[in-house]
C-alpha positions in Angstrom: 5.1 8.5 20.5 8.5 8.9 19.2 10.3 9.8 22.9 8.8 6.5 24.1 10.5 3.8 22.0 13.4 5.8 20.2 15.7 4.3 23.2 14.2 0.9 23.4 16.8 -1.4 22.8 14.3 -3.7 20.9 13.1 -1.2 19.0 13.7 -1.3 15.4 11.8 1.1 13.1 9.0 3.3 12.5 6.0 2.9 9.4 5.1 6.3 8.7 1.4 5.6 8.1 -1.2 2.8 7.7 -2.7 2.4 3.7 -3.2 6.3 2.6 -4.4 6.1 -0.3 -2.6 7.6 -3.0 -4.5 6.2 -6.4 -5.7 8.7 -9.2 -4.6 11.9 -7.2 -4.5 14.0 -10.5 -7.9 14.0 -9.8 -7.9 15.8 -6.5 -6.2 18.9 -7.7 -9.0 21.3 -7.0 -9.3 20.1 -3.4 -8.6 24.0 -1.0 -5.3 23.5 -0.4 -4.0 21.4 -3.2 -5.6 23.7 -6.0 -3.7 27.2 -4.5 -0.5 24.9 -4.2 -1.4 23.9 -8.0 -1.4 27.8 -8.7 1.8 28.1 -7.0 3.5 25.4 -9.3 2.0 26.4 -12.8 3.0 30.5 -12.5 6.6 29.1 -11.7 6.5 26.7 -14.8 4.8 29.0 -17.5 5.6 32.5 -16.0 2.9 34.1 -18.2 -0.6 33.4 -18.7 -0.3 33.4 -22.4 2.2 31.1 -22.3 0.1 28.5 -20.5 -3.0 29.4 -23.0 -0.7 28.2 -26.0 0.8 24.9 -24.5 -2.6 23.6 -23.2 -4.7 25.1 -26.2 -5.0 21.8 -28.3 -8.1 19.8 -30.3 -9.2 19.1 -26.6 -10.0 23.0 -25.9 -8.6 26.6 -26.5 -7.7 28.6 -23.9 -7.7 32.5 -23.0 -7.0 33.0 -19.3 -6.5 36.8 -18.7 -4.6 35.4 -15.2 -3.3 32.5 -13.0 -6.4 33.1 -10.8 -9.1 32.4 -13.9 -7.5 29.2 -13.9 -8.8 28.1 -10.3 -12.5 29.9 -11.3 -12.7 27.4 -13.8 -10.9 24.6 -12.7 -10.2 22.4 -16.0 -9.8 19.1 -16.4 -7.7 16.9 -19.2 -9.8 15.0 -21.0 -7.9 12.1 -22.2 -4.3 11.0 -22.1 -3.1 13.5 -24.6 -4.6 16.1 -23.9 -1.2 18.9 -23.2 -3.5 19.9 -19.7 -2.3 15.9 -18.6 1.4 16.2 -18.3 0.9 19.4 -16.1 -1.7 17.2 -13.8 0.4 14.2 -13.3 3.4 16.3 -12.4 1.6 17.9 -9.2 0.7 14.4 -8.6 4.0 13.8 -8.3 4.8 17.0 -6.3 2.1 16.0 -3.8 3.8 12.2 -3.1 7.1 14.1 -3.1 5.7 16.5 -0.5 3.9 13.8 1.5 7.3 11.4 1.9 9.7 14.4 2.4 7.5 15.8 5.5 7.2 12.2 7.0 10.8 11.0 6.7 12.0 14.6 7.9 9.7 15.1 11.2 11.1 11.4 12.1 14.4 11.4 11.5 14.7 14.7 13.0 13.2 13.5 16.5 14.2 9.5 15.9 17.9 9.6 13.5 18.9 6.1 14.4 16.4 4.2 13.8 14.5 2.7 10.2 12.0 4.3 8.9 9.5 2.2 7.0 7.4 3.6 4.3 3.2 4.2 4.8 1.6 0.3 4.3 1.1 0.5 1.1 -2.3 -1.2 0.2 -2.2 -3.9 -2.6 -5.6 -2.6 -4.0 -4.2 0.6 -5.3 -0.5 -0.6 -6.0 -0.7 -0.6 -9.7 -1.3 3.4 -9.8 2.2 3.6 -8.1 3.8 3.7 -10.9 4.4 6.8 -11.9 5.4 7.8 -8.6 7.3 4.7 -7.3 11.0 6.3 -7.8 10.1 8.9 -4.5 9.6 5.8 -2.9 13.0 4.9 -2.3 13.8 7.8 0.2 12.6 5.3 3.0 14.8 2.7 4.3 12.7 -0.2 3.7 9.2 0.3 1.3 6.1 -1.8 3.4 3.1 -3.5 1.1 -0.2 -5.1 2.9 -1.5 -8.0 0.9 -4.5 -10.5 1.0 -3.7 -12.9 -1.8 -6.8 -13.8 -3.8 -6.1 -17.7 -3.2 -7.0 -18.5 -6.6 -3.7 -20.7 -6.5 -2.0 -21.9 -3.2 0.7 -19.5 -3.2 1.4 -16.1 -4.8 0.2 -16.0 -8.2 2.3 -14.5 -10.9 0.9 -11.0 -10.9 1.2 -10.5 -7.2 4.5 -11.3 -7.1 5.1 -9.1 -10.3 3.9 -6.5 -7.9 6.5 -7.1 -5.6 9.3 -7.4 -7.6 8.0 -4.0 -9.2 7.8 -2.5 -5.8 11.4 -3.4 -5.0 13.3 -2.7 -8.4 11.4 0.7 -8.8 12.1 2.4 -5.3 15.5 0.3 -5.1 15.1 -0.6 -1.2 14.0 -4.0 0.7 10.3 -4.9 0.9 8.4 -6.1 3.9 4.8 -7.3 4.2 3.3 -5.6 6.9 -0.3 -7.2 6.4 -1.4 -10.4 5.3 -3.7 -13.8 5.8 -5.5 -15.9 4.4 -9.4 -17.1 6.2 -11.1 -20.6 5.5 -14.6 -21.7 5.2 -14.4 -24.6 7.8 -14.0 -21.9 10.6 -17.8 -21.3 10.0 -17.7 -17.8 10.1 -19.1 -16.9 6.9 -22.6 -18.5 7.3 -24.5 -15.3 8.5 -26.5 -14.6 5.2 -25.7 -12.0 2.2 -25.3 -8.7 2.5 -27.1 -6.2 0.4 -25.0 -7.5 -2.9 -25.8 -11.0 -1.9 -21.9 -11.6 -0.5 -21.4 -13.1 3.4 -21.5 -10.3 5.4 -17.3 -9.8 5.3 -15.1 -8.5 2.5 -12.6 -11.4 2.7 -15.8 -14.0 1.3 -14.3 -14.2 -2.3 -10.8 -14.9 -0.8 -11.5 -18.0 0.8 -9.9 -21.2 1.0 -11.5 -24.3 2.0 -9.8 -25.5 5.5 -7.5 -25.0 8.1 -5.0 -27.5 6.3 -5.1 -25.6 3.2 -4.3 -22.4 5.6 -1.4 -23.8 6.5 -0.3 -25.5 3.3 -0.6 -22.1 1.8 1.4 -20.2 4.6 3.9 -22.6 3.8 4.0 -22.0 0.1 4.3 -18.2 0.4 7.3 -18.6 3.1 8.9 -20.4 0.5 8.4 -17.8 -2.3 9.4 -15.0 -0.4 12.5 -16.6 1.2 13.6 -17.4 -2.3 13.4 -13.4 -3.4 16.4 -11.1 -2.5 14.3 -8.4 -1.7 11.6 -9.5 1.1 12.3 -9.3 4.6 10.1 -9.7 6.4 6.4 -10.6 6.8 3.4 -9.6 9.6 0.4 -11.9 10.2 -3.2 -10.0 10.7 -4.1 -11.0 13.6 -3.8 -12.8 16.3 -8.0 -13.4 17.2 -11.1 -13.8 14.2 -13.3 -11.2 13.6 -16.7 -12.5 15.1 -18.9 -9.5 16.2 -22.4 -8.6 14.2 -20.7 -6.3 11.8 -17.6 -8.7 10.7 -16.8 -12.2 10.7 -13.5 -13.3 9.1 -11.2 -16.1 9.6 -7.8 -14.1 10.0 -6.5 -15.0 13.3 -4.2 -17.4 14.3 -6.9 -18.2 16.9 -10.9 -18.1 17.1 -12.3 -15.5 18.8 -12.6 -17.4 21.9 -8.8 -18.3 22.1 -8.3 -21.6 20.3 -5.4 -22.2 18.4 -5.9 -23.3 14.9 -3.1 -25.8 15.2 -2.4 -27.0 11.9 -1.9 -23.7 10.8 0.6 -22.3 14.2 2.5 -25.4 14.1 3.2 -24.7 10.6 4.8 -21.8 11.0 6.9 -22.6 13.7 8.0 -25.3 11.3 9.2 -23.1 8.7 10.4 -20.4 10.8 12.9 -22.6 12.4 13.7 -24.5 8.5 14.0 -21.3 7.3 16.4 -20.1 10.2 18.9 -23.0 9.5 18.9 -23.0 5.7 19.7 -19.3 6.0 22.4 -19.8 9.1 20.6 -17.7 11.3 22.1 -17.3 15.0 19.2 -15.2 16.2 
């Protein structure tokens, strides 16, 4: 795709990748490729079995591998937080992100050099569990979140925008929302009976709000909050039509599925766009 829009003089950047998942991956160790790589990194740490069998050897278990191999045969796992086996786990973790955002930033900028590179969407469901890994972060030029704000308030509430102010002072770069909306009850498009949990049949039920004017009152409200950050830049709408086939219904669009504009809502944003455009003395 790269040779396609690298010259394009509207172009601006390239995400790497659309919400990997990246939560708990000390858990994946022994996956093929990942537990041989593991191998790799523990002989170059301990350099002897024994010494490995005396730092991990602890209330939690003794150990008395006769080799680096015995290891993969029986593939341990820690067994609480302080267990010695823990710190060795949640450093591969690390090397695994590190490994994952040096081979994406590399094969781009070596085919696309003059051009942005945007982090993988990060999805807000697994955000917290970046913690530990959110420095690596920061090799990108700008770091990209999705969100779909629980609505429990209209506007951000406190902890998602703790998130974002995390995400920003822990990889040191600019944020931008790549995903985000909020759906309404009024657009009837939750009324097709429960699903096998006894929900409406699409995942955004418990996010609801009540009507279009509260969509657009809310839009409003998170413009303002992010304009007054000085870390967001920018913010992407999901999507442009509803959801309205058999296996999902949601209110997300901008318009129903049939292409009618929900008014209140697009003239909105136009209204803030432009406020926001003149408070900020934008020429562009």
């Amino acid at each position: 795709m790269i040779p396609d829009y690298k010259d394009k003089p509207w172009f601006l950047g390239w995400f790497v990748d659309n919400e990997v998942f990246y939560e708990d991956l000390f858990a994946y160790v022994w996956a093929e490729y990942s537990s041989k790589e593991f191998m790799k990194v523990l002989e170059q740490k301990y350099k002897k079995i024994d010494e490995l069998n005396r730092t991990w050897t602890s209330r939690f278990g003794k150990y008395s591998y006769g080799s680096f191999n015995d290891i993969l045969t029986d593939k341990p796992e820690p067994k609480d937080w302080d267990d010695p086996l823990w710190k060795d786990f949640i450093a591969f973790e690390r090397h695994m992100i590190g490994t994952y955002i040096d081979f994406t930033y590399g094969l781009v900028k070596e085919l696309d050099p003059n051009h942005l590179l945007i982090s993988n969407r990060l999805h807000w469901r697994p955000l917290p569990n970046i913690y530990r890994t959110i420095d690596l972060w920061g090799k990108y030029d700008i770091v990209c979140m999705n969100i779909y704000p629980n609505n429990n308030i209209i506007g951000f509430d406190a902890g998602e925008r703790q998130v974002m102010r995390m995400l920003n002072e822990g990889t040191g770069r600019p944020i931008i929302i790549g995903e985000y909306s909020m759906p309404a009850k009024d657009s009837k498009l939750y009324e097709l009976g429960p699903d096998s949990l006894n929900r409406p049949l699409d995942w955004s039920w418990h996010q609801l709000l009540r009507t279009q004017k509260e969509r657009a009152e809310t839009f409003e409200m998170h413009m303002r909050q992010l304009v007054s950050t000085d870390y967001m830049i920018g913010l992407g709408w999901f999507k442009t039509f509803d959801p309205n086939q058999r296996n999902r219904r949601s209110n997300r669009g901008l318009m129903t599925s049939d292409g009618h504009l929900y008014r209140e809502l697009a003239e909105t944003m136009k209204r803030i766009h432009r406020e926001v455009k003149m408070d900020m003395g934008l020429k562009w």
